[in-house]
C-alpha positions as CSV (number, residue, x, y, z in Angstrom):
1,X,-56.2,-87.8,-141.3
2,X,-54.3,-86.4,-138.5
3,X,-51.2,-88.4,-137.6
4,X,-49.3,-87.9,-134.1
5,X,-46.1,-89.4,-133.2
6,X,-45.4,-89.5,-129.2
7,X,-41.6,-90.5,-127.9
8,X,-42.1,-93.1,-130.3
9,X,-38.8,-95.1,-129.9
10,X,-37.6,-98.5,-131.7
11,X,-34.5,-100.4,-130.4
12,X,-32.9,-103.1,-132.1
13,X,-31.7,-105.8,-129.6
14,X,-28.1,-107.0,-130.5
15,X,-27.5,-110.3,-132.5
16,X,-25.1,-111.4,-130.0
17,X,-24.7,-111.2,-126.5
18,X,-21.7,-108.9,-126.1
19,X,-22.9,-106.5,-128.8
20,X,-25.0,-103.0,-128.2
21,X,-28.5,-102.8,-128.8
22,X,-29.4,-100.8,-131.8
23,X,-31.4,-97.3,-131.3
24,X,-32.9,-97.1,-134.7
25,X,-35.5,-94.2,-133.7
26,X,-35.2,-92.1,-130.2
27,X,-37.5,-90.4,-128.6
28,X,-39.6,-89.4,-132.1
29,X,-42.6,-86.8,-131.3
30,X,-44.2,-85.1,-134.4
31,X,-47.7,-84.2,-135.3
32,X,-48.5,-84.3,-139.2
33,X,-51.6,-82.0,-139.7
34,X,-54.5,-83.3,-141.9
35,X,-53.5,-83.6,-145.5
36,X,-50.1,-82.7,-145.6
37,X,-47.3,-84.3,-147.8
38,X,-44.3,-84.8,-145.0
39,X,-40.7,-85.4,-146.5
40,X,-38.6,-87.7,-143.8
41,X,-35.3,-87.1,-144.6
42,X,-31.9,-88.2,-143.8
43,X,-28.3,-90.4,-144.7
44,X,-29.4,-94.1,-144.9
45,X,-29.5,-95.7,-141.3
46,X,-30.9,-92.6,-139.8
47,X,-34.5,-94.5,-138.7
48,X,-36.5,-93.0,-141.6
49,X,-37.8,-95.9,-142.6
50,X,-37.8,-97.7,-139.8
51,X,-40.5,-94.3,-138.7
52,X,-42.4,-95.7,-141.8
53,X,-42.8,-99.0,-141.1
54,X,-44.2,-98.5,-137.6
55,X,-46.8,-96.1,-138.7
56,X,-47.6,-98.8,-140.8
57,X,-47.8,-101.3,-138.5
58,X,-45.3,-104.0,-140.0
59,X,-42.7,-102.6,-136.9
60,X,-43.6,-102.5,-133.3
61,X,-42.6,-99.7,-131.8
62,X,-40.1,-100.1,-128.3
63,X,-42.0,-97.2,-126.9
64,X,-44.4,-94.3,-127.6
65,X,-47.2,-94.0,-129.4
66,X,-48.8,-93.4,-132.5
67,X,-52.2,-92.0,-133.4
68,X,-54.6,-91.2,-136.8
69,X,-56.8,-88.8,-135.7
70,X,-58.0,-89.6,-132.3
71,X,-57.3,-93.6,-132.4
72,X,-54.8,-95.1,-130.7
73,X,-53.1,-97.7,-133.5
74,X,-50.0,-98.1,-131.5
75,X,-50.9,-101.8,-131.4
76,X,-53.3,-102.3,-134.1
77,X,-52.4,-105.1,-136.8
78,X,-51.1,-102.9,-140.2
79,X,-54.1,-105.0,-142.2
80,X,-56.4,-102.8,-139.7
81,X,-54.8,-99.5,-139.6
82,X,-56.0,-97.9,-143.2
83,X,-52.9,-97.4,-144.5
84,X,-51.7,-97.7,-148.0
85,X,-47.8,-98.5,-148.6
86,X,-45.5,-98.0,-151.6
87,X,-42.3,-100.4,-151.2
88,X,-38.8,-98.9,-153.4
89,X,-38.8,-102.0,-155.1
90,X,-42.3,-102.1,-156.2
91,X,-43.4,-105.5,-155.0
92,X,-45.9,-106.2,-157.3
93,X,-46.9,-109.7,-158.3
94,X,-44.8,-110.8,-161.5
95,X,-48.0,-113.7,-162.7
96,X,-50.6,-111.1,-162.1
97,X,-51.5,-108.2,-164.8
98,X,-51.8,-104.4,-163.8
99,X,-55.7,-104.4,-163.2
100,X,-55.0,-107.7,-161.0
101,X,-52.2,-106.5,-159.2
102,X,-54.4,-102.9,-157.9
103,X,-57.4,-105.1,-157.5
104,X,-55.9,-107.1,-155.3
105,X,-56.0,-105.0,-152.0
106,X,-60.2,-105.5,-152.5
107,X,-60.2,-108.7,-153.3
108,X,-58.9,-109.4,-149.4
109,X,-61.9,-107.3,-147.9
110,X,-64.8,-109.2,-145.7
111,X,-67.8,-108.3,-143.6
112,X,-68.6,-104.6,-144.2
113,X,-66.2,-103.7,-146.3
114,X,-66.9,-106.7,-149.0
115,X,-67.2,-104.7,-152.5
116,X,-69.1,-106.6,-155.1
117,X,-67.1,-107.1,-158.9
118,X,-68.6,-104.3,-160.5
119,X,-67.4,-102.1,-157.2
120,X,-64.2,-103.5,-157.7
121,X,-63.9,-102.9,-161.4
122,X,-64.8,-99.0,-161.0
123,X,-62.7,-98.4,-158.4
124,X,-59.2,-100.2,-160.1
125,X,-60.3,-97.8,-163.1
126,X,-60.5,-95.0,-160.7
127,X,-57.1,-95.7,-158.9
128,X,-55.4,-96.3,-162.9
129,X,-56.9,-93.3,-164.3
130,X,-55.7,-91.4,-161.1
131,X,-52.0,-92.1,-162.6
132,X,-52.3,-92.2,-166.1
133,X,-52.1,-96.2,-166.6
134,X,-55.5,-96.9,-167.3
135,X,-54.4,-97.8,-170.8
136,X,-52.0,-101.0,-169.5
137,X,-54.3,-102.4,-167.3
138,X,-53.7,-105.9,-169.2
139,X,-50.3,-105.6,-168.9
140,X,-48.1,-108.1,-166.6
141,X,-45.4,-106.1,-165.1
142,X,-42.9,-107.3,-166.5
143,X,-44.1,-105.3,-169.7
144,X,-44.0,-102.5,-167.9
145,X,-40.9,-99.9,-167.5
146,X,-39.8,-99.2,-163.8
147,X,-42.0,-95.3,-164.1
148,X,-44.9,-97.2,-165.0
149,X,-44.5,-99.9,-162.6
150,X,-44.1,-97.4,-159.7
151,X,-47.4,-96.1,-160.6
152,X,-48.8,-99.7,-160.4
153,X,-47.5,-100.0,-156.9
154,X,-49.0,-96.6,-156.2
155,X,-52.5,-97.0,-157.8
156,X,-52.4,-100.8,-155.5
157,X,-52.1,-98.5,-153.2
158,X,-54.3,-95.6,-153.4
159,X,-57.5,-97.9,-154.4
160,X,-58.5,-98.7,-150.9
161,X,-58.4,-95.1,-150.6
162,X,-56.0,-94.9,-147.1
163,X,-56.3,-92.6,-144.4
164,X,-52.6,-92.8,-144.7
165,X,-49.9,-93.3,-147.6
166,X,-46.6,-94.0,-146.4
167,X,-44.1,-93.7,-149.8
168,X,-40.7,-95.6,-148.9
169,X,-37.6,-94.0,-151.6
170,X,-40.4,-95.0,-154.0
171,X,-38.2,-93.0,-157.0
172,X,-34.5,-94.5,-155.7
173,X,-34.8,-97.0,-158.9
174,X,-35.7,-94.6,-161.5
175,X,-33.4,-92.7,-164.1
176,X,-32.6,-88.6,-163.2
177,X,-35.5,-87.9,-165.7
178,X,-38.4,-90.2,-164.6
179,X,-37.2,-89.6,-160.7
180,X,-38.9,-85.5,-161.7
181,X,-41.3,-86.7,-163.8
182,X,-42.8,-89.4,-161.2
183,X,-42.2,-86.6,-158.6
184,X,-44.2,-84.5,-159.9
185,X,-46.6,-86.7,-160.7
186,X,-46.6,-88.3,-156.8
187,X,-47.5,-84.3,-155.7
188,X,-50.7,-83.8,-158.5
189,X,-52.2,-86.9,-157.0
190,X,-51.6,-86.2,-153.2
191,X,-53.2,-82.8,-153.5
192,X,-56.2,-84.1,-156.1
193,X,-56.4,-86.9,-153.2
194,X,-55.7,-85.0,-150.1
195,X,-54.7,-88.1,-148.5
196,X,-51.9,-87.4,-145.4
197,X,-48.7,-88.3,-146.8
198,X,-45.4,-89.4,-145.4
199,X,-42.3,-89.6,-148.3
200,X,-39.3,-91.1,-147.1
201,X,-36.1,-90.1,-149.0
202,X,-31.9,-89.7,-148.5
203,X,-32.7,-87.2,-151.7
204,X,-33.1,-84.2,-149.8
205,X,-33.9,-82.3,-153.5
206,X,-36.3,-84.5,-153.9
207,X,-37.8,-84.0,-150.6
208,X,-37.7,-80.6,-150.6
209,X,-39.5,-80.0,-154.2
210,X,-42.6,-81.5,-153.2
211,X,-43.0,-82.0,-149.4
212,X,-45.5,-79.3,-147.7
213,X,-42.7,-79.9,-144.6
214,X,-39.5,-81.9,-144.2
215,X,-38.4,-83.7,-141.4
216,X,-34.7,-84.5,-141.1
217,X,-33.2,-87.3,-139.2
218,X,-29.3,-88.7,-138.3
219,X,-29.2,-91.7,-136.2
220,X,-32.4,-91.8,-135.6
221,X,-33.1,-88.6,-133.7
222,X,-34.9,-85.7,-135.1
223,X,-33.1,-82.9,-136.1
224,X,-35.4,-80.2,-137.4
225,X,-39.1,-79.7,-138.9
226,X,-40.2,-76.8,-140.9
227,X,-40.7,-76.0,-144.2
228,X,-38.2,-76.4,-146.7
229,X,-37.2,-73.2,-147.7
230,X,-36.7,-71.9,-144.0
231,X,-35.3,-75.2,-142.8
232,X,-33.0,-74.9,-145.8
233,X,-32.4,-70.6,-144.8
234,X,-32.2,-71.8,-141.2
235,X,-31.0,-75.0,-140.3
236,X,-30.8,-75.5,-136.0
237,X,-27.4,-76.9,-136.8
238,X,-24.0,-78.3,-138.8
239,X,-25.7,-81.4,-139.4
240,X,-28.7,-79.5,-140.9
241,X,-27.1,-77.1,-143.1
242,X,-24.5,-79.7,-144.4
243,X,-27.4,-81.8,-145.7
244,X,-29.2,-79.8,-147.6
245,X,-28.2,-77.9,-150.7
246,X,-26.6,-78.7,-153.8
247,X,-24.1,-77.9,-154.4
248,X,-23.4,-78.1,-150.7
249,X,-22.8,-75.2,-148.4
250,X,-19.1,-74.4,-148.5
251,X,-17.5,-74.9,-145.1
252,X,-14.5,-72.6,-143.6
253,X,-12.2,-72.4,-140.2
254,X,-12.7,-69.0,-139.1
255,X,-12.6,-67.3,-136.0
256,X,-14.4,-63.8,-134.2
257,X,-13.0,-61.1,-132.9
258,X,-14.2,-58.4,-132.0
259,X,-17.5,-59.5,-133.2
260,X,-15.8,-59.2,-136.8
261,X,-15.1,-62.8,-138.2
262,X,-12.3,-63.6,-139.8
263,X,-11.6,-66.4,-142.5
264,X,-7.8,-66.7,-142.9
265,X,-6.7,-63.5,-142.6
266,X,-9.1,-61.8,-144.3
267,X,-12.7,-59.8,-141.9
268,X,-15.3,-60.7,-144.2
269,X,-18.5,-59.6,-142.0
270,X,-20.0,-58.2,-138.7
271,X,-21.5,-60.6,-136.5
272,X,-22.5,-59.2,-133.7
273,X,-23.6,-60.5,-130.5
274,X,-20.8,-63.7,-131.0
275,X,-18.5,-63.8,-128.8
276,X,-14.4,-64.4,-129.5
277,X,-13.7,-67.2,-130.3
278,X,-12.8,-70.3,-133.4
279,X,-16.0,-71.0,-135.5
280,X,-16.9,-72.9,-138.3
281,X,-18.1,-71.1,-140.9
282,X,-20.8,-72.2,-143.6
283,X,-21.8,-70.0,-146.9
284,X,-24.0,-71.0,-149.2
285,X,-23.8,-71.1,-153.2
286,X,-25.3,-68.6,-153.6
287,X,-24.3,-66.4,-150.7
288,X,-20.8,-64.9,-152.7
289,X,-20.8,-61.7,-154.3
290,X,-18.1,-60.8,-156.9
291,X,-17.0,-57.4,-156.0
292,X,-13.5,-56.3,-157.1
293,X,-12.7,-54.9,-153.1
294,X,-14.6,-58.0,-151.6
295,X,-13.0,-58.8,-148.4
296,X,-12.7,-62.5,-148.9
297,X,-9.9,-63.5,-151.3
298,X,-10.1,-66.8,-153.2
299,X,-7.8,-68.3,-155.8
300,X,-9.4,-68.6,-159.1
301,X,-9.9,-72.0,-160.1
302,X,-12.2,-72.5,-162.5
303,X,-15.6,-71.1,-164.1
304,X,-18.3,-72.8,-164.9
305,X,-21.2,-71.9,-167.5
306,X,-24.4,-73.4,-166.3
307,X,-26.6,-71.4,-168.5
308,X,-29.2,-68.8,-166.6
309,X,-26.1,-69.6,-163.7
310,X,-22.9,-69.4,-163.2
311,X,-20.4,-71.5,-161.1
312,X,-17.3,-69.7,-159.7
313,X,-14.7,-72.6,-158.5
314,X,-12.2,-71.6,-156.1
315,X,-9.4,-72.5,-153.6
316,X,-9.2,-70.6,-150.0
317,X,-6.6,-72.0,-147.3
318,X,-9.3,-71.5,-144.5
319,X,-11.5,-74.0,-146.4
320,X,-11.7,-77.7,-145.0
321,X,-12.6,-78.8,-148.6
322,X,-10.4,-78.9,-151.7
323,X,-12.8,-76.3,-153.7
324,X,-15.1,-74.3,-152.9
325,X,-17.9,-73.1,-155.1
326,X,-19.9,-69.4,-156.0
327,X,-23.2,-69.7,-157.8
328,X,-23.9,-65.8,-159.6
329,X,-26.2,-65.0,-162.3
330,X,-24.6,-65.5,-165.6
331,X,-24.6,-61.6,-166.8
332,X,-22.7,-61.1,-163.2
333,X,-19.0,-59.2,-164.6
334,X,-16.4,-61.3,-164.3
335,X,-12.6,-61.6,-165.3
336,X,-12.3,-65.1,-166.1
337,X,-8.6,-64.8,-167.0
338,X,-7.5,-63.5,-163.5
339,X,-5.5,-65.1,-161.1
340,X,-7.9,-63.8,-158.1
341,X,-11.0,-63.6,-157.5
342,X,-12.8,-61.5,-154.5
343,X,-16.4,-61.8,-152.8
344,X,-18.8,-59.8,-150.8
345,X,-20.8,-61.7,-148.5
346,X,-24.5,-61.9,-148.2
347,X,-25.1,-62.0,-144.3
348,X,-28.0,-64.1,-144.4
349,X,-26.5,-66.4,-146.2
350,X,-23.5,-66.9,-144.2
351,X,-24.2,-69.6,-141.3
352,X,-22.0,-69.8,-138.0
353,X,-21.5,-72.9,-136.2
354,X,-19.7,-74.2,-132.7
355,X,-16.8,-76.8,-134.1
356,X,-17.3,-78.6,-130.9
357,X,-21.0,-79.5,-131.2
358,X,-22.3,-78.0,-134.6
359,X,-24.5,-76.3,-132.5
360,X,-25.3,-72.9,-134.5
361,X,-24.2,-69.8,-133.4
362,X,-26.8,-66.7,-134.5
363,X,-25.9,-63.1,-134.8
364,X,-27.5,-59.8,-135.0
365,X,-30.7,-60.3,-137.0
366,X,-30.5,-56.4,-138.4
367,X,-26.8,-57.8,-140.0
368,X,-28.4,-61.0,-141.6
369,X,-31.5,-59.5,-143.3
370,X,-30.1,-55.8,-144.1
């Protein structure tokens, strides 16, 4: 199912007189193709889930539109809308066992739609077997541990089969290892399924390990959409690139001259077409080469053995933060006992940004890729 988001807008009015209306979501237009898994992503009270809930139907929206397919649903009651939900904190019904609590959704259908037991019975199995809890289907949930009762809360929700599944930080509750585990596992059955998907997350690695595209948000405005790789290679701007990584791009004061740029005193790299001028400068991680005649020279701090990686810590005066950190591959050469250390810069990795606005500021493509 094709969903479609036009200037769709949500405004909060104030709890008091003298206050300001809150602008949760401004102006959203976005158009999620058929079958896609979309990551919304953004710092809590961006409007991500605020997006969710009126595609759902449980928030009117201020203004816009929203459409599945070629249907208007803009005003249509959530219970009519084909949409299955996954809360973060489960919500599932503490008195009622597993093959209760997915029945449940089926249970509620009349006219048309009325399944008969046997129906019903086939298609809880169907939903359980779907993610791996067909085994605990007489289970309350309070037997259950938080992995399995996410996948309760999803089977409840797949069994009506939705044109829609809207996934709200349904892994925020989980431990580091069951948050991959029940990531991965949320990606097998979106693609066995092929139902559209929307994923709302703050945990922009977890958005970007399973979504098809990534949205990101900040104060409820959309940023950027794109895939995550290239959003993550080319963020529109400071906001952007800040967000996503980790460890997080490494942030300098530099300046351009001469369309050389300059961090501290040192010229690190050609970027040409910018014009003179102060600049904020981003590198990534990964973006630092460890060249003994590098042009950028760091303190050594630190190194770090991460296994197949290894994590250079470092001080620079021109950077706004403390440390900043150089991931290289763990056979890289490397004097561990020096006072110094110097890097070569990978162009493309190397972002420039206005300090006013955050607005980027792109150079010569040839410098970036050669």
């Amino acid at each position: 199912m094709k969903v479609e988001l036009q200037h769709l807008t949500k405004i909060f009015p104030s709890r008091d007189k003298k206050g300001k209306d809150v602008v949760a979501v401004s102006d959203f237009t976005f158009s999620i193709p058929d079958g896609e898994l979309i990551g919304l992503l953004g710092p809590s009270g961006c409007g991500k889930s605020t997006t969710l809930y009126m595609l759902s139907g449980l928030e009117k929206p201020t203004g816009g539109k929203i459409f599945f397919g070629d249907d208007d649903v803009t005003d249509l009651p959530a219970e009519n809308r084909g949409v299955g939900l996954v809360f973060q904190n489960y919500a599932l019904y503490p008195h009622l066992t597993v093959e209760q609590n997915i029945r449940f959704p089926l249970e509620n259908r009349k006219g048309v739609g009325k399944l008969t037991k046997a129906q019903i019975a086939e298609k809880v199995l169907e939903a359980a077997k779907l993610v791996q809890i067909d085994g605990l289907l007489h289970r309350k949930p309070s037997e259950l541990s938080g992995g399995q009762q996410q996948r309760v809360a999803i089977a409840r929700a797949l069994v009506k089969m939705p044109k829609v599944l809207l996934l709200d930080e349904p892994l925020s509750n989980l431990d580091a290892r069951l948050r991959l585990q029940t990531r991965e596992e949320i990606r097998r059955i979106q693609k066995k399924t092929g139902i559209t998907t929307v994923f709302v997350t703050h945990d922009q690695e977890e958005a970007m390990s399973i979504s098809d595209r990534i949205v990101v948000m900040c104060a409820g405005v959309l940023q950027q959409i794109g895939k995550p790789q290239e959003v993550y290679d080319d963020p529109v701007n400071l906001f952007v690139a800040k967000f996503l990584g980790t460890p997080p791009i490494n942030m300098f004061r530099g300046r351009v001259e001469g369309e050389q740029l300059f961090i501290g005193g040192d010229a690190v790299l050609r970027v040409p077409g910018v014009r003179d001028g102060v600049v904020s400068v981003g590198i990534r991680p990964e973006g630092f080469i460890p060249e003994e005649d590098g042009p950028l020279l760091c303190k050594l701090h630190n190194v770090e053995v991460m296994g197949r990686d290894v994590s250079i810590v470092a001080e620079n005066d021109a950077a706004e933060a403390p440390l900043i950190r150089a991931i290289i591959q763990s056979d890289t050469r490397l004097n561990r006992q020096a006072d110094t250390v110097r890097f070569r810069l990978k162009p493309h990795k190397v972002l420039l940004f206005e300090p006013e606005t955050g607005a980027r500021l792109r150079f010569g493509e040839e410098e970036r890729h050669g």
